[in-house]
C-alpha positions as CSV (number, residue, x, y, z in Angstrom):
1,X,10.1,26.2,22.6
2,X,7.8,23.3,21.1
3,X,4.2,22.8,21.7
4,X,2.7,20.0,20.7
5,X,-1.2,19.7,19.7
6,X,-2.5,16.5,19.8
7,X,-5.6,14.7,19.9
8,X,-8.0,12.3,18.4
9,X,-8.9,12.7,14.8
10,X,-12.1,15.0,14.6
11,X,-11.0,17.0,17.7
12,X,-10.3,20.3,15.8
13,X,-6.2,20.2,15.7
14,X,-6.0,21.0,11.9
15,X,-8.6,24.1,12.4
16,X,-6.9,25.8,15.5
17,X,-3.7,25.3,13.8
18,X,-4.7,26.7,10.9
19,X,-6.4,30.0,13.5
20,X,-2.5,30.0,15.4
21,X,-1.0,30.1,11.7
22,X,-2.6,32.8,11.1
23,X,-1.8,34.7,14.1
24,X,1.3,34.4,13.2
25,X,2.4,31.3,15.1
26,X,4.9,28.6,13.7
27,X,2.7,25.5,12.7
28,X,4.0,22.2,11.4
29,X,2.1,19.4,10.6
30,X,3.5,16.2,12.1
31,X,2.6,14.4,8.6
32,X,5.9,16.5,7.2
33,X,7.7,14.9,9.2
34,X,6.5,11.2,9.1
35,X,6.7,10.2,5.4
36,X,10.3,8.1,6.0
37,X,9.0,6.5,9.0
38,X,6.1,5.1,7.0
39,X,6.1,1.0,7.3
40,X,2.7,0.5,4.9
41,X,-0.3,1.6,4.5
42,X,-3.7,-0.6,6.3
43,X,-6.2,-0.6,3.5
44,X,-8.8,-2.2,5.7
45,X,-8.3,0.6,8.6
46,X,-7.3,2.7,6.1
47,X,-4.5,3.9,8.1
48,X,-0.9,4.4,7.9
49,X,1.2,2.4,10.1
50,X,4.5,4.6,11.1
51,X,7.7,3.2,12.7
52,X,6.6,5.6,16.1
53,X,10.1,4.9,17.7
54,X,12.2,5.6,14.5
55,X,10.4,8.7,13.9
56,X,10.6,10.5,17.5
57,X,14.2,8.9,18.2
58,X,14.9,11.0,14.6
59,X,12.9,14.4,15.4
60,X,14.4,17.2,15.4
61,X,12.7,19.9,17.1
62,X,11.1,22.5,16.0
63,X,10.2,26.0,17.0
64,X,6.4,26.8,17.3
65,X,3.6,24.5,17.1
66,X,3.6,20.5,15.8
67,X,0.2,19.2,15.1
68,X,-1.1,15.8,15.0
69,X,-2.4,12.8,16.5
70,X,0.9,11.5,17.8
71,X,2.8,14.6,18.6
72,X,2.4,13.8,22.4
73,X,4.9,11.3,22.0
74,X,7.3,13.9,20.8
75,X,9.8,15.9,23.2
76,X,7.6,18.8,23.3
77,X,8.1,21.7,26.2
78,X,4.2,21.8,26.5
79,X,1.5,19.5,24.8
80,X,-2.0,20.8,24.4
81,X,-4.3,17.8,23.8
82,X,-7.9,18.6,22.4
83,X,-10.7,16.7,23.4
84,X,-14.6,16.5,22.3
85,X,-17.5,14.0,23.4
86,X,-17.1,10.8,22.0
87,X,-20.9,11.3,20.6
88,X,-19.9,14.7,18.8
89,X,-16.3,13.6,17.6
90,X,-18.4,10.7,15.9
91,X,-20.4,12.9,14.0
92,X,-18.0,14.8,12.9
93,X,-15.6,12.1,11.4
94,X,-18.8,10.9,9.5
95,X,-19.2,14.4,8.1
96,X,-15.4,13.6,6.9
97,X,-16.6,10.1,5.0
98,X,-15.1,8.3,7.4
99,X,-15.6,4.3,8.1
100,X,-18.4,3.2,10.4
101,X,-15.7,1.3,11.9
102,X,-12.9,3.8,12.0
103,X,-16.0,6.5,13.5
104,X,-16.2,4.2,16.3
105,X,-12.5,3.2,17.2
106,X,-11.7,6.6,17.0
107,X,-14.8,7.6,19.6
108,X,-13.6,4.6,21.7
109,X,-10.3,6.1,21.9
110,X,-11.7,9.3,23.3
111,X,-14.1,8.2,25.4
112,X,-11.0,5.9,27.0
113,X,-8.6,8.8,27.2
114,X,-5.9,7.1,25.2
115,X,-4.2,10.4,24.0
116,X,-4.2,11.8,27.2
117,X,-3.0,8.7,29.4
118,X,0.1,8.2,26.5
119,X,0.8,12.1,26.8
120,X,1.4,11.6,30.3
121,X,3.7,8.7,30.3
122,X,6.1,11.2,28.5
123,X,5.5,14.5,29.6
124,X,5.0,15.8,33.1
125,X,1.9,16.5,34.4
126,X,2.4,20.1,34.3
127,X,3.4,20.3,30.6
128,X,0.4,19.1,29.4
129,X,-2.7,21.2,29.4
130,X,-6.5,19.8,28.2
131,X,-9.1,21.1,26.3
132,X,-12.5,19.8,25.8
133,X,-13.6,21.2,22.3
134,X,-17.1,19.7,22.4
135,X,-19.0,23.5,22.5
136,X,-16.0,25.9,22.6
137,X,-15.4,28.0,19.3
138,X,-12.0,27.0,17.4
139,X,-11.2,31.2,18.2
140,X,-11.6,30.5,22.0
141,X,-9.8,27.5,21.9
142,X,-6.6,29.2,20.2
143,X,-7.0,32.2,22.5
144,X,-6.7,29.6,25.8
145,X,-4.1,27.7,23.6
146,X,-2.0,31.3,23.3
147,X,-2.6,31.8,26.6
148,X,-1.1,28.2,28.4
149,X,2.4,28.7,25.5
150,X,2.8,32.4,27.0
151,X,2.7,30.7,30.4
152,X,-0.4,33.0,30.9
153,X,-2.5,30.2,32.4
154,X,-1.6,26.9,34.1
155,X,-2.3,23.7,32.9
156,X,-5.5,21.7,33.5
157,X,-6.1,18.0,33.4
158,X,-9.7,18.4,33.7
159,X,-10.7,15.1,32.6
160,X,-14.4,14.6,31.3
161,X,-16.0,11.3,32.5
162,X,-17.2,10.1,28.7
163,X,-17.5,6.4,30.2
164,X,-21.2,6.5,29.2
165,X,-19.9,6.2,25.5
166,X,-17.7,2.6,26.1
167,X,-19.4,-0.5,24.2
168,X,-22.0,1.4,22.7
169,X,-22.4,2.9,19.0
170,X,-22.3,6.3,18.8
């Protein structure tokens, strides 16, 4: 079985997959995968633009975990997506050096559900569950993460409202 964990940059993927690892969980990043679906590289976004279609008609599967901010689009038998208040998630990719302008597209993104709303035009509803990482510890986040894979607890599409945050700096 494949679970995919997905969300906006800044939302905590790479740190509860790093917790899952090492609980003993199967984690790959999706950037292993990616590198010969790579088109170029946008030094103004500083981004890199990836042939999407090539790369999930081409994926193989894998047992465990796939992180990343497009593993939604995957064939995945469950997809956790990670959320966190636009306002938060903005801090933190600052913390990371990122671009004024790549702090806000990214919080923008959130704060219009965009992860979310392309999960669910490939998954079913009750494959996907969602997890708002704003004030949750990365520990409790991996234990409800356990939890939904072991078919412990149902999904949730609890959707926070962050449409406060739209056409506004953050």
């Amino acid at each position: 079985m494949m679970t995919a964990l997905t969300g906006t940059p800044g939302t905590g993927k790479t740190t509860i997959a790093s917790i899952l690892n090492a609980r003993g969980m199967q984690v790959v990043s999706q950037k292993q995968s990616m590198e010969p679906y790579l088109l170029e590289h946008d030094a103004e976004r500083d981004t890199d633009i990836i042939d999407e279609d090539a790369w999930v008609d081409a994926f193989v599967p894998v047992e465990g975990i796939i992180e990343g901010h497009l593993t939604h689009l995957l064939p995945a038998d469950r997809v956790v997506v990670l959320r966190c208040r636009p306002d938060i998630l903005a801090a933190r990719l600052r913390a990371r050096g990122y671009a004024e302008e790549k702090v806000q597209e990214n919080a923008e993104a959130e704060a219009l559900d965009a992860i979310l709303i392309e999960a669910l035009e490939v998954h079913p509803e009750e494959h996907i569950t969602v997890i708002d990482t704003t004030t949750q510890s990365a520990q409790e986040t991996a234990d409800e993460i356990e939890a939904f894979i072991r078919g412990d607890a149902p999904h949730t599409l609890t959707i926070p409202d962050w449409s406060e945050f739209l056409g506004r700096d953050v």
